[in-house]
Legacy VTK file of the C-alpha trace (Angstrom):
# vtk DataFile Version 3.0
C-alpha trace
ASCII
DATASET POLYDATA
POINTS 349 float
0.000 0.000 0.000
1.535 3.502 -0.909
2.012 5.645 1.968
0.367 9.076 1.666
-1.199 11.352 3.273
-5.033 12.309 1.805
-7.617 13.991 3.681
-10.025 11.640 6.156
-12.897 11.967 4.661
-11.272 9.594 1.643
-9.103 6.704 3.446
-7.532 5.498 0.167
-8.459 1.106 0.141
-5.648 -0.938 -0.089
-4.668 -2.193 -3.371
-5.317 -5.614 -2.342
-9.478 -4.466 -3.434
-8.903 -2.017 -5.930
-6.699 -3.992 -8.307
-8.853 -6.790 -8.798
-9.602 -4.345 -12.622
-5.585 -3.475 -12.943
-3.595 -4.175 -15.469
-0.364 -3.715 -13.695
0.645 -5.229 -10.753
2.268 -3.362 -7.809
5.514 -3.407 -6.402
6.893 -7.015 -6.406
3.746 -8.241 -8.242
4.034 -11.218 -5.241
1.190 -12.067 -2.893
0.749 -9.715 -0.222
1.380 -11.934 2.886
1.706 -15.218 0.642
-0.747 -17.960 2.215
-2.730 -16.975 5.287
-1.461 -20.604 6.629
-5.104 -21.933 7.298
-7.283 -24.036 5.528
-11.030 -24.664 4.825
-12.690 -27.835 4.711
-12.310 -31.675 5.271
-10.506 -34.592 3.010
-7.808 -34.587 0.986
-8.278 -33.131 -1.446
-6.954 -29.396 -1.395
-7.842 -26.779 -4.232
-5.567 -23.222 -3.879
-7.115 -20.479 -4.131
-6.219 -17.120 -5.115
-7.893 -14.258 -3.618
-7.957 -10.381 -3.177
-8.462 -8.943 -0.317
-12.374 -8.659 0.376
-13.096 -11.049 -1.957
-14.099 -14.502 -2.852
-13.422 -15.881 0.746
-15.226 -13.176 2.329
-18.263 -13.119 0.309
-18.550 -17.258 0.935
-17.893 -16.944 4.124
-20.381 -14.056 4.762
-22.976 -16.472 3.163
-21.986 -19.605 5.249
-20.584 -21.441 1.901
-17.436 -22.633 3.531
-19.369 -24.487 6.371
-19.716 -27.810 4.315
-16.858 -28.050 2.206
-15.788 -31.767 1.223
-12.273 -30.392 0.374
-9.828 -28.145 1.604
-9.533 -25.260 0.271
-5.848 -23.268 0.823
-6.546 -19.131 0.419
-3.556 -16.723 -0.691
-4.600 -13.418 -0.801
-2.750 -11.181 -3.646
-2.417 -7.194 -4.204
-4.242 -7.405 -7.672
-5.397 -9.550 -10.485
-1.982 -10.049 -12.608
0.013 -11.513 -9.969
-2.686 -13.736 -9.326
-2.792 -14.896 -12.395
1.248 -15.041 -12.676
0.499 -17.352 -10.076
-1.772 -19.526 -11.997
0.772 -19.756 -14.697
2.865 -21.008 -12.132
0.742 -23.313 -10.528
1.127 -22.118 -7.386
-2.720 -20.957 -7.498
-5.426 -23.631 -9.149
-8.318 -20.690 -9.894
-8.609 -17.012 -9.037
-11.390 -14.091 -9.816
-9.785 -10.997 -11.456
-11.644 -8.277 -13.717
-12.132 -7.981 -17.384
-8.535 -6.898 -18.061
-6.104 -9.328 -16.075
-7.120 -12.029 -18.430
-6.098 -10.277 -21.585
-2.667 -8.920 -20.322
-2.129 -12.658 -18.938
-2.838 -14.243 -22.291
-1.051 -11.844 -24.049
2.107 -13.169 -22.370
1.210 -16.388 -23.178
0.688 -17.250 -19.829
-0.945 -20.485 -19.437
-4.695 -19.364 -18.414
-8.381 -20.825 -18.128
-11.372 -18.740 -18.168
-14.087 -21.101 -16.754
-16.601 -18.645 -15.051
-17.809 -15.493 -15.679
-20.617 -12.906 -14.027
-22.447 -10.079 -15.465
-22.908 -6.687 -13.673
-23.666 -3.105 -14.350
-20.560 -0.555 -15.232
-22.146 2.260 -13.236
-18.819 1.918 -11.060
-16.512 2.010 -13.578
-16.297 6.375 -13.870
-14.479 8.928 -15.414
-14.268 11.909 -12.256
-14.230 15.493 -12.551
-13.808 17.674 -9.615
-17.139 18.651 -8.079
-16.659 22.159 -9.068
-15.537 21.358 -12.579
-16.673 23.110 -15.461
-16.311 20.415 -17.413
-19.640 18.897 -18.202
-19.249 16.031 -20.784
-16.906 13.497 -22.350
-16.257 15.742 -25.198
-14.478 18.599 -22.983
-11.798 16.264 -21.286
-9.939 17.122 -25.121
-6.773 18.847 -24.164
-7.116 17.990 -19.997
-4.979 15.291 -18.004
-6.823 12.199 -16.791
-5.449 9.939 -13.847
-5.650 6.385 -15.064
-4.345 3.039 -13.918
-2.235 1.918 -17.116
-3.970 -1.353 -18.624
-6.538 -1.600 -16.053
-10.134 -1.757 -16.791
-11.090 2.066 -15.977
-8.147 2.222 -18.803
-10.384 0.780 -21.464
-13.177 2.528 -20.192
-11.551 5.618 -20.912
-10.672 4.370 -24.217
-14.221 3.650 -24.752
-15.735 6.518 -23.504
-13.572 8.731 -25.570
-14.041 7.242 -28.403
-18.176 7.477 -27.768
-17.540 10.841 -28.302
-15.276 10.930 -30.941
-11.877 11.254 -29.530
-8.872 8.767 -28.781
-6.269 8.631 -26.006
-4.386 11.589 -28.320
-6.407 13.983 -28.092
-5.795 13.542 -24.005
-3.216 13.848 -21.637
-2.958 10.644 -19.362
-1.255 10.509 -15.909
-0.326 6.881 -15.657
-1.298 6.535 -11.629
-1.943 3.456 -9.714
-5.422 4.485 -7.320
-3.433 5.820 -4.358
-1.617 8.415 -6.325
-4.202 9.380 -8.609
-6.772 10.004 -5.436
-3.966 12.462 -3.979
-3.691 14.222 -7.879
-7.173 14.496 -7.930
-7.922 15.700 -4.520
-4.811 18.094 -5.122
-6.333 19.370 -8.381
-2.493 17.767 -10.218
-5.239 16.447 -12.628
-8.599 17.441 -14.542
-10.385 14.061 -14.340
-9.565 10.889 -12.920
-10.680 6.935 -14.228
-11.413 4.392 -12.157
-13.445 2.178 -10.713
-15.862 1.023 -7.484
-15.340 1.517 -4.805
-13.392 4.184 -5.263
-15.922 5.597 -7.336
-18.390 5.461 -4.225
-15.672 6.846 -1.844
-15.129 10.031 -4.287
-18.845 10.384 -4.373
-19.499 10.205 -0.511
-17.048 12.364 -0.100
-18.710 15.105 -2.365
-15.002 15.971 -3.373
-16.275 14.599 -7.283
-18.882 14.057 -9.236
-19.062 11.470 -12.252
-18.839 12.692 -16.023
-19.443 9.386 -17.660
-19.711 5.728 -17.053
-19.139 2.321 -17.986
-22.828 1.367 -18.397
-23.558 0.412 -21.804
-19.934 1.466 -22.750
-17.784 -1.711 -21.405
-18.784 -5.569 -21.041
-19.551 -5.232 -17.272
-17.989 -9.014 -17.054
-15.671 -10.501 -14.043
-13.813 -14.011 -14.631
-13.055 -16.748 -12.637
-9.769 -17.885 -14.007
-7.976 -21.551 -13.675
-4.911 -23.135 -14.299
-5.320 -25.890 -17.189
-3.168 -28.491 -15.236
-6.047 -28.534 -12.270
-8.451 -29.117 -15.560
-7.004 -31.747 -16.431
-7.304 -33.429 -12.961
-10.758 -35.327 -12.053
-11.048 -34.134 -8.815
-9.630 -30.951 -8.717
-11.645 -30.464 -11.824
-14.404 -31.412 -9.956
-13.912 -29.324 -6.770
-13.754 -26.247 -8.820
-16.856 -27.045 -10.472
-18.505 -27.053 -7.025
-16.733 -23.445 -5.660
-17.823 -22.098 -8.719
-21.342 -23.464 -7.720
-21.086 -21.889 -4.492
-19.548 -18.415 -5.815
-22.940 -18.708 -7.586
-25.079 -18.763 -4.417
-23.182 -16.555 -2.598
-23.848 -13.821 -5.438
-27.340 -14.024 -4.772
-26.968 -14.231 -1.139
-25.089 -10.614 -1.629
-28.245 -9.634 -3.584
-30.962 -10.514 -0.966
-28.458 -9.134 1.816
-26.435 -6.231 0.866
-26.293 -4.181 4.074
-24.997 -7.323 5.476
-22.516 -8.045 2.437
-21.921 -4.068 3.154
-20.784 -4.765 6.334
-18.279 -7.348 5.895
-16.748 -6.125 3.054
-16.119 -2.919 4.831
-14.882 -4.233 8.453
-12.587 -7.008 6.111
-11.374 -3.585 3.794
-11.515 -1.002 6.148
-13.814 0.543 3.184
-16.125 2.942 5.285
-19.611 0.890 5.235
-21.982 3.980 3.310
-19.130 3.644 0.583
-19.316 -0.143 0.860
-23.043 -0.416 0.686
-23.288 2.120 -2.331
-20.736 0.096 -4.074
-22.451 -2.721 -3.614
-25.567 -1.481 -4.785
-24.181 0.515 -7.851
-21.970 -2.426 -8.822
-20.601 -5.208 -6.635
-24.074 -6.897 -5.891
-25.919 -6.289 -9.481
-23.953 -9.213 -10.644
-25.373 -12.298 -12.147
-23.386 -15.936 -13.057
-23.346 -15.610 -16.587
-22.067 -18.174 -19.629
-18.880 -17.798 -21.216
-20.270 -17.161 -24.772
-19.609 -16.257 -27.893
-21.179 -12.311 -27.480
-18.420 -12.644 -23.886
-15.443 -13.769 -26.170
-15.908 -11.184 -29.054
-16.110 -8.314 -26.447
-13.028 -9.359 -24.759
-11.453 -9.720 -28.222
-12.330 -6.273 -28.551
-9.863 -5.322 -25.360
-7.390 -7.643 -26.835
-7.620 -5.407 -29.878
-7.506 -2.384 -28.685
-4.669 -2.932 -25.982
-2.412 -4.662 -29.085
-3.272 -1.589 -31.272
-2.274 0.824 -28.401
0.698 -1.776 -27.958
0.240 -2.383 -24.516
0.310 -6.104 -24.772
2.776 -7.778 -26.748
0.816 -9.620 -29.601
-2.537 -9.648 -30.256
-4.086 -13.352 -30.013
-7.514 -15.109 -29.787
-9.117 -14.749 -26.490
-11.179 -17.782 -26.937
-8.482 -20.007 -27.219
-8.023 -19.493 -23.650
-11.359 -20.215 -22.924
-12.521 -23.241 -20.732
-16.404 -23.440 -21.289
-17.583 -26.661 -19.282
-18.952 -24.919 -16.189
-21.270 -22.989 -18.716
-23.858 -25.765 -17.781
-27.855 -23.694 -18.386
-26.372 -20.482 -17.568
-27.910 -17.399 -18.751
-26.121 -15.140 -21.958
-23.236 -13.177 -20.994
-25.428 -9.940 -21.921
-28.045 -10.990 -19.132
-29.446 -8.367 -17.555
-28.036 -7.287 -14.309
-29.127 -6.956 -10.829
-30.825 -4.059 -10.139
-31.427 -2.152 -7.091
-33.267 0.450 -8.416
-32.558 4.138 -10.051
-28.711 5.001 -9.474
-28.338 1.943 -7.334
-30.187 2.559 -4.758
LINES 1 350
349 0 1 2 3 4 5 6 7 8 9 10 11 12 13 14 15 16 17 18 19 20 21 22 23 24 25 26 27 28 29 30 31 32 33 34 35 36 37 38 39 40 41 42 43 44 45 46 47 48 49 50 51 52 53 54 55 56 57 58 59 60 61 62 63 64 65 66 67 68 69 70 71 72 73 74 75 76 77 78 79 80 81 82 83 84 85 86 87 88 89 90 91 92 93 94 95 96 97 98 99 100 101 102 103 104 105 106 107 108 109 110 111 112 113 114 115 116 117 118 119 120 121 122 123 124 125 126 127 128 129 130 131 132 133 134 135 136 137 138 139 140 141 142 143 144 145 146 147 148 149 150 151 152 153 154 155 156 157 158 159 160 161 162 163 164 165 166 167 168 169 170 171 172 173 174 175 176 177 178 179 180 181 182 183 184 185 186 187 188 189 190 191 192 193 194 195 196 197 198 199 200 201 202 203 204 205 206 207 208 209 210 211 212 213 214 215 216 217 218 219 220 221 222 223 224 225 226 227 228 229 230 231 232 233 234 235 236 237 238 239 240 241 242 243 244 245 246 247 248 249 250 251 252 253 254 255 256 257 258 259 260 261 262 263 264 265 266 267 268 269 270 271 272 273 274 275 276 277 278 279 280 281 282 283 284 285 286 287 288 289 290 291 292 293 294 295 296 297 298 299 300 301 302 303 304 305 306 307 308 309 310 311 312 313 314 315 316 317 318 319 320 321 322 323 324 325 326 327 328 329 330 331 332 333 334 335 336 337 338 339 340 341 342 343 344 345 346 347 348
């Protein structure tokens, strides 16, 4: 975590939440406290499990899906999504949830990658920032003004998107390459016009009445998350078949987050230290409006689209087929990828 001081009123989260969208890893890009040297579960049978910080463990355990477990199940929590999955490539990790992005700079090292799950939420989260006293009033008017952005992250395609929704590209821009803790201190310290990013930073920023949100994700970006595994625990029975039951349970405890998110609100915050009226409106606006989804064709072709545009902006070495590191036999009767998502009403709330 970078050490800085920000006003009190916006308590910066650890990367160990935030990243879960970044394309870059932090310093070390190693797990931050390796193993946390328990297990859950009974046989003998033991799938590892990488996590983020507030994250898959939390949400089962919220919803009491670690109380039966018929395996073990070994957590290492990690500061964001590519070291997670540099850990899947290693085999160190067997499966992991990471954003839209991770996947697509981890395949484009040839890193040897799964997709077997996805879910389906709303973008509302996923912001471009002004200032709350800015005069700038749509998409159009950030030509010419710097924009805080986490390089290769998934509030850096949204940008890319959103700008070119209104007819502009990344040149017509100035971007501050800033990983969330130094972008929040640029923004608050008016070092930058606009700032892209992500819940729940987007909730913090709005609680805080410091900001205000130009434009968003929704209807502008896929909206999709990814459970990702290593092909060597595919190719095992029962490891296979252990991850085809967490996924099952990541499943319920989604919709346990839906039917309960002041409670979801509440242990997300206390395991975060995320302030719980940021926590709750981030769960609302985006964290609880997702549904288990297929891995389609309609998912693949819009990741292929980030794998474009990240290879035409060269910020992945080659440009490949996504599908090819696609693993679709947890699919089972799930709905489309473009299901609708969860809503919890007007502006999530």
């Amino acid at each position: 975590m970078r050490r800085r001081t920000i006003p009190a009123l916006l308590i910066p989260l650890p990367l160990l939440l935030a990243t879960a969208c970044s394309g870059t890893s932090s310093a070390g890009g190693s797990a931050a406290g390796g193993s946390k040297g328990g297990t859950d579960g009974k046989g003998s049978l033991t799938l590892n499990v990488g996590d983020q910080k507030g994250g898959s463990e939390a949400v089962l355990r919220a919803a009491g899906e670690l109380d039966d477990l018929h395996y073990k199940i070994k957590w290492s929590t990690f500061t964001s999504g590519p070291p997670l999955l540099e850990a899947i490539n290693a085999k160190a990790a067997d499966i992991g949830a990471v954003g839209n992005t991770p996947p697509v700079f981890a395949a484009g090292a040839d890193s040897k990658i799964s997709v077997v799950a996805a879910t389906h939420g709303t973008s509302k989260g996923e912001t471009v920032l002004v200032p709350s006293d800015s005069k700038l009033k749509e998409t159009k008017s950030l030509k010419g003004k710097t924009i805080a952005v986490a390089q290769g992250s998934s509030a850096h395609y949204q940008l890319v998107a959103s700008l070119k929704k209104a007819g502009l590209t990344i040149k017509d821009v100035k971007l501050s390459y800033l990983q969330p803790a130094d972008a929040l201190a640029a923004f608050n310290g008016g070092k930058v016009d606009a700032w892209a990013v992500w819940d729940p930073y987007t909730s913090q920023v709005l609680r805080s009445k410091k900001g205000r949100v130009l434009t968003d994700g929704d209807g502008v970006v896929n909206g999709l998350n990814f459970q990702v595994a290593a092909p060597g625990a595919l190719k095992d029975k029962k490891k296979a078949a252990a991850i085809r039951d967490y996924i099952e349970r990541l499943k319920r405890a989604q919709a346990w987050v839906f039917k309960h998110p002041e409670k979801w609100a509440k242990v997300w915050a206390e395991d975060t230290g995320l302030p719980y009226p940021a926590a709750l409106d981030a769960v609302k606006r985006t964290n609880g409006t997702r549904v288990p989804v297929a891995i389609d064709k309609a998912a693949v072709a819009s990741e292929q689209d980030i794998v474009d545009t990240f290879a035409g902006l060269k910020l992945i070495p080659r440009k490949f087929d996504f599908g090819d590191y696609v693993d679709p036999r947890f699919n089972g009767d799930l709905p489309p990828s473009t299901a609708e998502p969860r809503s919890y009403g007007k502006n999530g709330s």
